[in-house]
CHARMM-style PDB file with segment names, atoms N, HN, CA, C and O in Angstrom:
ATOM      1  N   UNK     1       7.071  -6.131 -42.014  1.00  0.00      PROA
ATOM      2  CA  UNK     1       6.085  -5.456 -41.198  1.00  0.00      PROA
ATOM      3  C   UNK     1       5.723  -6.276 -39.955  1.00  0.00      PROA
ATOM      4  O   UNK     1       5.748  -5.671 -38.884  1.00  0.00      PROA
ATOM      5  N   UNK     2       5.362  -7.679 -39.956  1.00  0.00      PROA
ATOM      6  HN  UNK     2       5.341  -8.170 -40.827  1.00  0.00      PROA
ATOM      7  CA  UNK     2       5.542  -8.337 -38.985  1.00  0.00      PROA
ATOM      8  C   UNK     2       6.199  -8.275 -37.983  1.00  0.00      PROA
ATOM      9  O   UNK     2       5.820  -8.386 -36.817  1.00  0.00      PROA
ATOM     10  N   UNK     3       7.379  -8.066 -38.452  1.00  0.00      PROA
ATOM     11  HN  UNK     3       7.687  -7.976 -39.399  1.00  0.00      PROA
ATOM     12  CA  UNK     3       8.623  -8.066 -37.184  1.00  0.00      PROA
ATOM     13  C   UNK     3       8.147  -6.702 -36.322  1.00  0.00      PROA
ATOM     14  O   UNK     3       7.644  -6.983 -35.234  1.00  0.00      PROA
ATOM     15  N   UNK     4       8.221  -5.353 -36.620  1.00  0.00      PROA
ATOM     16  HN  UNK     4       8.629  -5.124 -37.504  1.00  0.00      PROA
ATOM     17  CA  UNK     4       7.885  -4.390 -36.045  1.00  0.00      PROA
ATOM     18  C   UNK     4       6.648  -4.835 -35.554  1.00  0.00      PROA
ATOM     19  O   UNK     4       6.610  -4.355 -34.421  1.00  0.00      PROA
ATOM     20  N   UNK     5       5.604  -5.476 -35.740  1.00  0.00      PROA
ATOM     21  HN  UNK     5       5.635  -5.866 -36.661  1.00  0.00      PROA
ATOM     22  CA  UNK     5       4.228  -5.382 -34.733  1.00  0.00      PROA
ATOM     23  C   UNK     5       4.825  -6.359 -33.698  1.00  0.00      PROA
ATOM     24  O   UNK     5       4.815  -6.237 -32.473  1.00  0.00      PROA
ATOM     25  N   UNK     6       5.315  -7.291 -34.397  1.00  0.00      PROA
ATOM     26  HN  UNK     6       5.323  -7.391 -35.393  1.00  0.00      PROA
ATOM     27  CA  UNK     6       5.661  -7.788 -32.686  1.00  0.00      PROA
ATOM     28  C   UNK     6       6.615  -7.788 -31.785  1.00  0.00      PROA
ATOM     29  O   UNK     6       6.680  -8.364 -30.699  1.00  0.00      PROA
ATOM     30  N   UNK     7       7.729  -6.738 -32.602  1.00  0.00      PROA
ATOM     31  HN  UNK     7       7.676  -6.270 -33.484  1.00  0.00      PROA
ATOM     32  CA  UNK     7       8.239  -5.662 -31.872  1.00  0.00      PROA
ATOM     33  C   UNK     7       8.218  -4.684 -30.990  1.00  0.00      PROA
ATOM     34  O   UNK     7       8.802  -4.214 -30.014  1.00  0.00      PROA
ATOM     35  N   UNK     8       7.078  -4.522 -31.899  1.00  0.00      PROA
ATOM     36  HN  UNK     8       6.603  -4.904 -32.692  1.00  0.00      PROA
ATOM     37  CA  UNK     8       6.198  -3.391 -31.010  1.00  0.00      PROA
ATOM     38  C   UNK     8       5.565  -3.768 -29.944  1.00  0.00      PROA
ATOM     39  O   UNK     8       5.524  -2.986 -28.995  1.00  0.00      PROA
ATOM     40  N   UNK     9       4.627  -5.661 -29.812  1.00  0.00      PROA
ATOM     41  HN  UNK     9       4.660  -6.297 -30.583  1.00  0.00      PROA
ATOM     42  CA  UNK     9       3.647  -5.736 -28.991  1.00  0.00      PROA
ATOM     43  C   UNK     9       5.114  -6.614 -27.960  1.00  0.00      PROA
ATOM     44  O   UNK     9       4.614  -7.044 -26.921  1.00  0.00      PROA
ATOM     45  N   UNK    10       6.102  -6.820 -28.001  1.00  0.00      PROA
ATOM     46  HN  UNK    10       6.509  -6.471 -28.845  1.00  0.00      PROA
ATOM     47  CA  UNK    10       7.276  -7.014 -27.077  1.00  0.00      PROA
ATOM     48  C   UNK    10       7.355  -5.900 -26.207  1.00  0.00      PROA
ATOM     49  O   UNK    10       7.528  -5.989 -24.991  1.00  0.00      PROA
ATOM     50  N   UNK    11       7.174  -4.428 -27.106  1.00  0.00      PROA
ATOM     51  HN  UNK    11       7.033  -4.356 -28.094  1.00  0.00      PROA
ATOM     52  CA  UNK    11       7.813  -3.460 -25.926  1.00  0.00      PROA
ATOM     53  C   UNK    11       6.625  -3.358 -25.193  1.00  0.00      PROA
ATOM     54  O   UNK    11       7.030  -3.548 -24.046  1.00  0.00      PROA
ATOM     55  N   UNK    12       4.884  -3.100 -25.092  1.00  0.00      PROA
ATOM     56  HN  UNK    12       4.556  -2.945 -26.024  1.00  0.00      PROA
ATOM     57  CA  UNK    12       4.115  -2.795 -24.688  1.00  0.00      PROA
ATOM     58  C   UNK    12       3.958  -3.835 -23.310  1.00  0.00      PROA
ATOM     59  O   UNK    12       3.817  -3.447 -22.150  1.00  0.00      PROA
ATOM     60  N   UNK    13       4.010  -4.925 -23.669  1.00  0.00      PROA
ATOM     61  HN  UNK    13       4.125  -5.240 -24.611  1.00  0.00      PROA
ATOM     62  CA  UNK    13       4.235  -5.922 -22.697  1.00  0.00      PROA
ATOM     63  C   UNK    13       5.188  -6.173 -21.973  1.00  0.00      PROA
ATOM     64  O   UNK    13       4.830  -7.083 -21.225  1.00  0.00      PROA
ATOM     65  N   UNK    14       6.571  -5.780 -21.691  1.00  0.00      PROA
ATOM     66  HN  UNK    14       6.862  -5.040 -22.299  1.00  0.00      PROA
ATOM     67  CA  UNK    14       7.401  -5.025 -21.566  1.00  0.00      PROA
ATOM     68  C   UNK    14       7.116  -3.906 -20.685  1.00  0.00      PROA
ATOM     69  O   UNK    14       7.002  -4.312 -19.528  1.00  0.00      PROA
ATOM     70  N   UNK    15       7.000  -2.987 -20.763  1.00  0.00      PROA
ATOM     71  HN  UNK    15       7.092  -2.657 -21.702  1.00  0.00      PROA
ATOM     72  CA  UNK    15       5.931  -1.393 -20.346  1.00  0.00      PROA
ATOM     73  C   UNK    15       4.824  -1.925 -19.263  1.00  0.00      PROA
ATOM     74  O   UNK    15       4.834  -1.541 -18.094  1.00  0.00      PROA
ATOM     75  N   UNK    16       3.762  -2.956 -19.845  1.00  0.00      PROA
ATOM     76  HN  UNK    16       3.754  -3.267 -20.795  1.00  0.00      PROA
ATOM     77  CA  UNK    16       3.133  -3.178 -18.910  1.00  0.00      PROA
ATOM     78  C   UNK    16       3.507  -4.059 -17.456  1.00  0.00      PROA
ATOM     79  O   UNK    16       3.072  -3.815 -16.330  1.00  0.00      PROA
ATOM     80  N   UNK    17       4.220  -4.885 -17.766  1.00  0.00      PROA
ATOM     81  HN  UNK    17       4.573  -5.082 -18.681  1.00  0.00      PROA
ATOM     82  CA  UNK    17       4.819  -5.506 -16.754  1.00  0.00      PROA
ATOM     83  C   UNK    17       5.506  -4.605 -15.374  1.00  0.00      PROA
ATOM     84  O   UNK    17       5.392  -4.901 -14.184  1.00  0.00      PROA
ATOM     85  N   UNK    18       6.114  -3.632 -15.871  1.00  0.00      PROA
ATOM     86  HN  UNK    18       6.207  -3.391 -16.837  1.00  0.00      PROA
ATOM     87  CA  UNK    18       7.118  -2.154 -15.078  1.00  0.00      PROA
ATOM     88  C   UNK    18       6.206  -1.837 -14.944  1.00  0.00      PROA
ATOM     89  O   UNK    18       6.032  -1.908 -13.727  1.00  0.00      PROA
ATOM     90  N   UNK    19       4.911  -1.292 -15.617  1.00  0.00      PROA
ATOM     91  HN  UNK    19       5.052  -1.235 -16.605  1.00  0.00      PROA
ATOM     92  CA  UNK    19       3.932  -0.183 -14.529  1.00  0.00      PROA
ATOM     93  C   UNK    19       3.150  -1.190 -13.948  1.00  0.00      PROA
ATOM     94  O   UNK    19       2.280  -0.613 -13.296  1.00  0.00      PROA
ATOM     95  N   UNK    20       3.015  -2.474 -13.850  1.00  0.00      PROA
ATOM     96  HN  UNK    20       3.722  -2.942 -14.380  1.00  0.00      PROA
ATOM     97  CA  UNK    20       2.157  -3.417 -12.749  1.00  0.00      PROA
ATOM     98  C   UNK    20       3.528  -3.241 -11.605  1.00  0.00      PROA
ATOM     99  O   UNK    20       3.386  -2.457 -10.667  1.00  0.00      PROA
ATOM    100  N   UNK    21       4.151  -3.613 -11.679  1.00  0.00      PROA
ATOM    101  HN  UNK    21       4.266  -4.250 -12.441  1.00  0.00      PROA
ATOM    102  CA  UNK    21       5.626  -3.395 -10.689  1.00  0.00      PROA
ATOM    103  C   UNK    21       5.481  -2.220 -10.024  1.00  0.00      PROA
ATOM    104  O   UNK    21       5.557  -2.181  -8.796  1.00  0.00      PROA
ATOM    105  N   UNK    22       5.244  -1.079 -10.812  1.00  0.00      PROA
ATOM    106  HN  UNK    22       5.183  -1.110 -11.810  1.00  0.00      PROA
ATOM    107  CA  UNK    22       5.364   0.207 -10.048  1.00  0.00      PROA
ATOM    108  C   UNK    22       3.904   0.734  -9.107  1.00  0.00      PROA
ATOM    109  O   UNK    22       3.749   1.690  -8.347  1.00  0.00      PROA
ATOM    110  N   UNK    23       3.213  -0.077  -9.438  1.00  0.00      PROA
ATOM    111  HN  UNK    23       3.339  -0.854 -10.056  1.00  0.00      PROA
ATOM    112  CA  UNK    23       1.979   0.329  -9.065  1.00  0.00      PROA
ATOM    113  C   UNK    23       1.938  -0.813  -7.496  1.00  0.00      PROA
ATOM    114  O   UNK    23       1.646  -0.283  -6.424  1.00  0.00      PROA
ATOM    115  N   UNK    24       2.226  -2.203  -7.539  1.00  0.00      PROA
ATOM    116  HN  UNK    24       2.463  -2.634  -8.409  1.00  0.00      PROA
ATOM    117  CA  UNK    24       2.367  -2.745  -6.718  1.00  0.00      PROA
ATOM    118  C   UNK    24       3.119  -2.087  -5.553  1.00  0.00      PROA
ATOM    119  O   UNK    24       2.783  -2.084  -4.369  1.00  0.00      PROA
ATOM    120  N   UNK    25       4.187  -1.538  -6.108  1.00  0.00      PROA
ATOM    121  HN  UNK    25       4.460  -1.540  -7.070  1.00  0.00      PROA
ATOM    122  CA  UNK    25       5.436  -0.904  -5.379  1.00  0.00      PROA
ATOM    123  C   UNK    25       4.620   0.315  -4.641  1.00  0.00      PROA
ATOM    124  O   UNK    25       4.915   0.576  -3.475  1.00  0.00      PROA
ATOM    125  N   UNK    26       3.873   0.861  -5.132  1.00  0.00      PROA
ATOM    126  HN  UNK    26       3.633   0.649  -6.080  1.00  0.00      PROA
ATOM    127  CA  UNK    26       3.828   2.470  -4.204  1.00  0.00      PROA
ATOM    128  C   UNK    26       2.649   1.617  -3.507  1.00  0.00      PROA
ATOM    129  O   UNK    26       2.277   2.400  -2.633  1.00  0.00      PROA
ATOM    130  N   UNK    27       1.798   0.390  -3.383  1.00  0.00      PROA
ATOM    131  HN  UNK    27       2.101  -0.246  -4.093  1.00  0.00      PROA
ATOM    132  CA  UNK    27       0.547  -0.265  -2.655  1.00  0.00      PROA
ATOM    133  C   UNK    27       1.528  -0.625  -1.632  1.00  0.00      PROA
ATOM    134  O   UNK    27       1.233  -0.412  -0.456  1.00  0.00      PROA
ATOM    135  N   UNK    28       2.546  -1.093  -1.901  1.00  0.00      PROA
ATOM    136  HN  UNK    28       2.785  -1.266  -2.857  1.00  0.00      PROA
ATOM    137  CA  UNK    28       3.585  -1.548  -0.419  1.00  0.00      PROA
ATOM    138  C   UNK    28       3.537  -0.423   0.057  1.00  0.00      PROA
ATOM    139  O   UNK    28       2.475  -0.064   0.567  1.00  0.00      PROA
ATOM    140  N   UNK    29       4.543   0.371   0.037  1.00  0.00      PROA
ATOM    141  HN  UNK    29       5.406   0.080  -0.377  1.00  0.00      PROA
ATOM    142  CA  UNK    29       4.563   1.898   0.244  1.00  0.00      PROA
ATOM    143  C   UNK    29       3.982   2.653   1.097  1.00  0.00      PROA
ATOM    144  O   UNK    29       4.258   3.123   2.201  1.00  0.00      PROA
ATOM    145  N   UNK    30       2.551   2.697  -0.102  1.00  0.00      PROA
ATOM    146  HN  UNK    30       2.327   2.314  -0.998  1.00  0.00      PROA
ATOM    147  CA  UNK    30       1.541   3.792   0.802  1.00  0.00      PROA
ATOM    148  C   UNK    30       0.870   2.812   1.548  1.00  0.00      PROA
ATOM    149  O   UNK    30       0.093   3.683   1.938  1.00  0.00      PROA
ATOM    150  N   UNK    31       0.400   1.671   2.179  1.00  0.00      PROA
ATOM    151  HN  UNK    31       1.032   0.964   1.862  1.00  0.00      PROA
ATOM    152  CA  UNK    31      -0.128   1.471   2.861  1.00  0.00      PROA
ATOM    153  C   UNK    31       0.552   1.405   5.030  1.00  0.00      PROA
ATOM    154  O   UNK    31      -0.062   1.350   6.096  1.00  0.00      PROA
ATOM    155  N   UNK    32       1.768   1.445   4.723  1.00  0.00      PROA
ATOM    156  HN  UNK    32       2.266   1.489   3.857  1.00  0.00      PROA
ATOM    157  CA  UNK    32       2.518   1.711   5.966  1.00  0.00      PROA
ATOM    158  C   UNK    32       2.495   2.670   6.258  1.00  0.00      PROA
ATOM    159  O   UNK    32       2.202   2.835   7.442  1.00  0.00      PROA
ATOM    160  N   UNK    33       2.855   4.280   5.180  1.00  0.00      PROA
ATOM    161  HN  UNK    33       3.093   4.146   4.219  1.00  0.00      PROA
ATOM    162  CA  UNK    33       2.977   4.997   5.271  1.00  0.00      PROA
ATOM    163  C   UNK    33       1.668   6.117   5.972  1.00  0.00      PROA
ATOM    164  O   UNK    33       1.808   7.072   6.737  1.00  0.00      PROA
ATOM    165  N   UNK    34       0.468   5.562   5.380  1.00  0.00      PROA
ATOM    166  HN  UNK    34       0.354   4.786   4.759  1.00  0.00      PROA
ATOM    167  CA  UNK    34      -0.598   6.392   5.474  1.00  0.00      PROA
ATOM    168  C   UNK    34      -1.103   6.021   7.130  1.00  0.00      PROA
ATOM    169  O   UNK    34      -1.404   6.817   8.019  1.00  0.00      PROA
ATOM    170  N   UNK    35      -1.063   4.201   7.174  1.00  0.00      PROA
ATOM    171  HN  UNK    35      -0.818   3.554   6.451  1.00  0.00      PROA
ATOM    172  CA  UNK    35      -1.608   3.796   8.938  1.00  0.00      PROA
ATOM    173  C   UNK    35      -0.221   4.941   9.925  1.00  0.00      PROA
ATOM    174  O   UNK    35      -0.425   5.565  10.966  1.00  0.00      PROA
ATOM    175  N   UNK    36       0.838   4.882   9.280  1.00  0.00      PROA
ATOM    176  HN  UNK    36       1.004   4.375   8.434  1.00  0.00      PROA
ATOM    177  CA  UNK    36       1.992   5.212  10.136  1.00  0.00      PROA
ATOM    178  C   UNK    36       1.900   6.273  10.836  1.00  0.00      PROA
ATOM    179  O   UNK    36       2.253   6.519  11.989  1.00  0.00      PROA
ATOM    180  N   UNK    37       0.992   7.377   9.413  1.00  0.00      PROA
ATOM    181  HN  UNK    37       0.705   7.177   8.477  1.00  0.00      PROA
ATOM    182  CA  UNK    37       0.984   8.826   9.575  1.00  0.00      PROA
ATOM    183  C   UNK    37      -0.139   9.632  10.304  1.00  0.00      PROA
ATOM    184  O   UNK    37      -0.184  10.811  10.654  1.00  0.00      PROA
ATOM    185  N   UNK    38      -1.492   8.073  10.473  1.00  0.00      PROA
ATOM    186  HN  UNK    38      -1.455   7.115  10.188  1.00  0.00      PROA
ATOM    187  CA  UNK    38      -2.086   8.797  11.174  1.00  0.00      PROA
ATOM    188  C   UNK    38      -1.829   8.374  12.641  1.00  0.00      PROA
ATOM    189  O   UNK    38      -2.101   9.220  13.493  1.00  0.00      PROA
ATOM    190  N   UNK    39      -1.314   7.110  13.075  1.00  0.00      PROA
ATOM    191  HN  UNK    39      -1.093   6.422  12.383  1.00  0.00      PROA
ATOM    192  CA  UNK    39      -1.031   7.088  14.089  1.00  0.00      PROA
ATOM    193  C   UNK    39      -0.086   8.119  14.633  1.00  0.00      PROA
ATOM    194  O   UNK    39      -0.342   8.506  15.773  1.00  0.00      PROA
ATOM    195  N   UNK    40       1.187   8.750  13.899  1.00  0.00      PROA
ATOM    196  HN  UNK    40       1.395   8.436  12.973  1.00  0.00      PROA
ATOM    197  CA  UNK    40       1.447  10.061  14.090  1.00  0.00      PROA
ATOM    198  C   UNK    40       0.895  11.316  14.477  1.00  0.00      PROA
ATOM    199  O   UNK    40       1.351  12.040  15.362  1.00  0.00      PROA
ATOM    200  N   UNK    41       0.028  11.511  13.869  1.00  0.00      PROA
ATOM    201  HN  UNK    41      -0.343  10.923  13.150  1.00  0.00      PROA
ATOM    202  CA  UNK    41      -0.558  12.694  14.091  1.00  0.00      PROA
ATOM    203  C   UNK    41      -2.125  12.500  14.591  1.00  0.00      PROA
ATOM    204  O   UNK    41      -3.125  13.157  14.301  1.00  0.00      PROA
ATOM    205  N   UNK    42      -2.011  11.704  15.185  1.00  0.00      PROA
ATOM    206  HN  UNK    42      -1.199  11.170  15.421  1.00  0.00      PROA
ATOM    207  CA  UNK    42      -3.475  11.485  16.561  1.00  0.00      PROA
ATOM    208  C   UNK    42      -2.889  10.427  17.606  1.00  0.00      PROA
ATOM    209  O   UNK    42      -3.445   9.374  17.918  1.00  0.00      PROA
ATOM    210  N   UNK    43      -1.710  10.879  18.072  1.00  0.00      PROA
ATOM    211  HN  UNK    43      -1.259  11.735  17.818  1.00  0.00      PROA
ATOM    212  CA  UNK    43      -1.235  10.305  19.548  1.00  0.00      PROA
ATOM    213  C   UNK    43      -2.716  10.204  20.744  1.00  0.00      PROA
ATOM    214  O   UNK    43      -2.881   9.147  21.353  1.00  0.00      PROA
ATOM    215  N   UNK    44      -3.579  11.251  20.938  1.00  0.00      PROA
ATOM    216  HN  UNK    44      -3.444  12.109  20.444  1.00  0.00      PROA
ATOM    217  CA  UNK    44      -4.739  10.652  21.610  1.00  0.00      PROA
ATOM    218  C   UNK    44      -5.695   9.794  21.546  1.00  0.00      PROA
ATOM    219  O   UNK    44      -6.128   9.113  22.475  1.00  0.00      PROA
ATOM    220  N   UNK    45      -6.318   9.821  19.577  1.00  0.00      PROA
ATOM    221  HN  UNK    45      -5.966  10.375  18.822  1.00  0.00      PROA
ATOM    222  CA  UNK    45      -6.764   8.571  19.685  1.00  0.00      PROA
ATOM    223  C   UNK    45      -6.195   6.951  20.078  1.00  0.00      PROA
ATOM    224  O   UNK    45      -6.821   5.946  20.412  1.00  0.00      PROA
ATOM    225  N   UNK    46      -4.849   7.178  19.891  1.00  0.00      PROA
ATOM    226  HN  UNK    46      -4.340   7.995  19.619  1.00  0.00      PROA
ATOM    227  CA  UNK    46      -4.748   5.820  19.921  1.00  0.00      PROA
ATOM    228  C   UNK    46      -4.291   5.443  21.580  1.00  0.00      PROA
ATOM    229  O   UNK    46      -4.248   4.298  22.032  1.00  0.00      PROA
ATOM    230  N   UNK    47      -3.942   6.806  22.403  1.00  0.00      PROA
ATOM    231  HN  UNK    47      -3.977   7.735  22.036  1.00  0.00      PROA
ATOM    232  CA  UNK    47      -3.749   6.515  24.014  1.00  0.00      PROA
ATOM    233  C   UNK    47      -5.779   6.418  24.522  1.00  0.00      PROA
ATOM    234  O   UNK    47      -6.175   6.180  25.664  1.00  0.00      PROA
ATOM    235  N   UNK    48      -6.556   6.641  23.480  1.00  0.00      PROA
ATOM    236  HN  UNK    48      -6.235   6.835  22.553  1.00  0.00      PROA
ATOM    237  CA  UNK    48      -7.986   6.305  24.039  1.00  0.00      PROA
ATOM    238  C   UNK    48      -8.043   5.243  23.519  1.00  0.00      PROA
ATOM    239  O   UNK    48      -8.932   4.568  24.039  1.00  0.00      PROA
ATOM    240  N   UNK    49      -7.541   4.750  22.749  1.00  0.00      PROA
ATOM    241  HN  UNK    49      -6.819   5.298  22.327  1.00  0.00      PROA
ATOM    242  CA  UNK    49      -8.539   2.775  21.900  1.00  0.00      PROA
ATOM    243  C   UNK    49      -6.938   1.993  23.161  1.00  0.00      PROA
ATOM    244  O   UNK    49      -7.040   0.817  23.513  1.00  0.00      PROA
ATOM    245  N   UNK    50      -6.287   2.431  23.406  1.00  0.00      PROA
ATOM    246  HN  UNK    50      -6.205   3.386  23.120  1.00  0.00      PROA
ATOM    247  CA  UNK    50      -5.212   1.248  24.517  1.00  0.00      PROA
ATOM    248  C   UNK    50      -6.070   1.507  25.966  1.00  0.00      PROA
ATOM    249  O   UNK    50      -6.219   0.492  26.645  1.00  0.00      PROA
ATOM    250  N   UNK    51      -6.719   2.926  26.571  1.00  0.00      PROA
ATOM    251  HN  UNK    51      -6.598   3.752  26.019  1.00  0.00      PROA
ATOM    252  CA  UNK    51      -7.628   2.770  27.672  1.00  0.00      PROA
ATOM    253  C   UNK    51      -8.682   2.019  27.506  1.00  0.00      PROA
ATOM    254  O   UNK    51      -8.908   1.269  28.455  1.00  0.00      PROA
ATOM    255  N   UNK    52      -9.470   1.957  26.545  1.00  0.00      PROA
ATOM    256  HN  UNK    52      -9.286   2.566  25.773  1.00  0.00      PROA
ATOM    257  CA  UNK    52     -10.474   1.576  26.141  1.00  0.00      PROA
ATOM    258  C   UNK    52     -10.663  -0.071  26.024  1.00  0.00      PROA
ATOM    259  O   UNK    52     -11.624  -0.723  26.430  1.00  0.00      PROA
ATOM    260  N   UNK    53      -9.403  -0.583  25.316  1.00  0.00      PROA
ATOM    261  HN  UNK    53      -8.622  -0.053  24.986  1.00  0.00      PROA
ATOM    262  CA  UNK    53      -8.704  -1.851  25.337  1.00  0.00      PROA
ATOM    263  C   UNK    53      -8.636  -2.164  26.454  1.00  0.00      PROA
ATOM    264  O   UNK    53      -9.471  -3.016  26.757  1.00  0.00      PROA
ATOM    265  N   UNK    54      -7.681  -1.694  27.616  1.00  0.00      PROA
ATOM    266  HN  UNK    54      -7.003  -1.002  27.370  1.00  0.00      PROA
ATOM    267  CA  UNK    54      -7.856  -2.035  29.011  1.00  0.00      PROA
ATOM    268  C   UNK    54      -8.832  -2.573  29.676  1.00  0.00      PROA
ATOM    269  O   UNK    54      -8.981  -3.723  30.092  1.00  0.00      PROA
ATOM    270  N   UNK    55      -9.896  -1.059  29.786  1.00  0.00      PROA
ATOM    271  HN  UNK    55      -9.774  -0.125  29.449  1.00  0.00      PROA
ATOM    272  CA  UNK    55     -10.901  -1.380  30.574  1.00  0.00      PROA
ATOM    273  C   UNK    55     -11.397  -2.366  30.352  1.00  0.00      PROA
ATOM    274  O   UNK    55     -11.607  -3.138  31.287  1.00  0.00      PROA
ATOM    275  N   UNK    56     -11.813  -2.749  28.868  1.00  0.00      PROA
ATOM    276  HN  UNK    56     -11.642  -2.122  28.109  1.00  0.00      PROA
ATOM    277  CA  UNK    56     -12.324  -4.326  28.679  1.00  0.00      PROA
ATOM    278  C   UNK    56     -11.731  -5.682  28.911  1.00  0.00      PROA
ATOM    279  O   UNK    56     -12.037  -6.848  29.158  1.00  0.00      PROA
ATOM    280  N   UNK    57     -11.081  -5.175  28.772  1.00  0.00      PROA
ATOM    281  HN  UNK    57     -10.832  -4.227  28.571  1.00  0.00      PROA
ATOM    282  CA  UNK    57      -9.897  -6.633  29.056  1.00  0.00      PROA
ATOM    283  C   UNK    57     -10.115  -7.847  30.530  1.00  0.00      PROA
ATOM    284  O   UNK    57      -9.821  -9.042  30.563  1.00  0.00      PROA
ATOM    285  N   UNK    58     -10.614  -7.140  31.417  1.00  0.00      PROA
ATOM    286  HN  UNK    58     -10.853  -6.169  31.390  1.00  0.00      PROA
ATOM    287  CA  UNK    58     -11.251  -7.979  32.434  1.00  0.00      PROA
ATOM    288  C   UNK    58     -12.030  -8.715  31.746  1.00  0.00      PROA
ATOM    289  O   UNK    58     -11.762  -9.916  31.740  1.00  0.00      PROA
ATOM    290  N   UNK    59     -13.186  -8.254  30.984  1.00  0.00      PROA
ATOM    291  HN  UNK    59     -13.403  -7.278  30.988  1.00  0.00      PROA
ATOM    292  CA  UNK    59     -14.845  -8.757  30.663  1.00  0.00      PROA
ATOM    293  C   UNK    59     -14.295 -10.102  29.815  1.00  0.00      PROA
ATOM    294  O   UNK    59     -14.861 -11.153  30.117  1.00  0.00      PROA
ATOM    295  N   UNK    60     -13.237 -10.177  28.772  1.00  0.00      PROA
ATOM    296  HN  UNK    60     -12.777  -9.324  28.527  1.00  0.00      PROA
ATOM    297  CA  UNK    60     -12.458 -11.690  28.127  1.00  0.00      PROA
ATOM    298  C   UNK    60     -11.955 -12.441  28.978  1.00  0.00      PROA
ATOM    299  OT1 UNK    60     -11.406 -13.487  28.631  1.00  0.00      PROA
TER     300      UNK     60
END
């Protein structure tokens, strides 16, 4: 009976290791993806924060 529990607590640890992996994996992922997508789809905000950037840029 032994052998199967820590058989068992091999595969769980095992299991957990792959879903810390997979979870890390989609944090790489989605975090490019989501800045990427809104800079995509609001081309004006970001041609107003580079004017905006400008204008200040003397005052440094």
């Amino acid at each position: 009976m032994a052998m199967i529990e820590s058989g068992l607590a091999a595969c769980l640890k095992w299991c957990a290791r792959k879903g810390d992996l997979v979870v890390d994996t989609l944090i790489k992922w989605g975090i490019p993806a989501v800045g990427g997508g809104y800079l995509a789809l609001n081309p004006d905000k970001v041609s107003a924060l580079i004017e905006a950037v400008e204008a200040w840029l003397p005052f440094f």
